[in-house]
C-alpha positions in Angstrom: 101.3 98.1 94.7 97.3 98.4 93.8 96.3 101.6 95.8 98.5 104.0 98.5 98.2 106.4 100.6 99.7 109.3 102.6 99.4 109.5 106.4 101.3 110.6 109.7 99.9 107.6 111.7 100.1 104.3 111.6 96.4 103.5 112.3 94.7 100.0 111.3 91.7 101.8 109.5 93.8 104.0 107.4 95.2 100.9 106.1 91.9 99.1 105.4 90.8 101.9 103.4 93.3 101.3 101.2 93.3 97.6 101.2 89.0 97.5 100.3 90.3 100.2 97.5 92.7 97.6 96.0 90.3 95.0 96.0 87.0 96.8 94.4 89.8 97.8 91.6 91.6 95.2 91.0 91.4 90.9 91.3 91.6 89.4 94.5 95.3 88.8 94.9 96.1 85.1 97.2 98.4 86.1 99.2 98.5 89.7 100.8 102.7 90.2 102.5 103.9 93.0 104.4 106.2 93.6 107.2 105.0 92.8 110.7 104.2 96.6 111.3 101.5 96.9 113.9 98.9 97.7 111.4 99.4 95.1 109.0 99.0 92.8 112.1 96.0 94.3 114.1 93.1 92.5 114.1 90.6 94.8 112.1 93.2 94.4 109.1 93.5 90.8 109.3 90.4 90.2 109.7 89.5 91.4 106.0 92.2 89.5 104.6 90.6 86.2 106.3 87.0 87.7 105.5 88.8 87.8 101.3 90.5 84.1 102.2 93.8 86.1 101.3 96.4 84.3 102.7 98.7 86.5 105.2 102.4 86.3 104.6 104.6 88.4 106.7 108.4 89.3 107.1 110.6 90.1 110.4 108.8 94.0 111.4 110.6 96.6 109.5 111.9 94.4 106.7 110.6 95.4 103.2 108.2 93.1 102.0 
């Protein structure tokens, strides 16, 4: 884990937030994997990993990554 947060929704944003924190801190990481939770898949957030070339790697929705 390179940054978190603490939220009551599961918005896209709130999750890119995090994700452009974790990569102006650390190195670009090659493969980003997460559940299949509806923000990990919405377009916004994917569409910074692809902007990163981070390859996307996802398990069954609700499985722990």
């Amino acid at each position: 884990m390179l940054a978190w947060r603490v939220s009551i929704s599961l918005h896209a944003a709130f999750f890119i937030v995090a994700l452009e924190e974790a990569l102006d801190s650390y190195d670009k990481p090659t493969i980003f994997n997460s559940d299949e939770g509806s923000q990990f898949t919405s377009t916004a957030f994917t569409a910074v990993l692809h902007r990163e070339k981070i390859a996307i790697s996802m398990e069954g929705k609700g499985v722990p990554a």
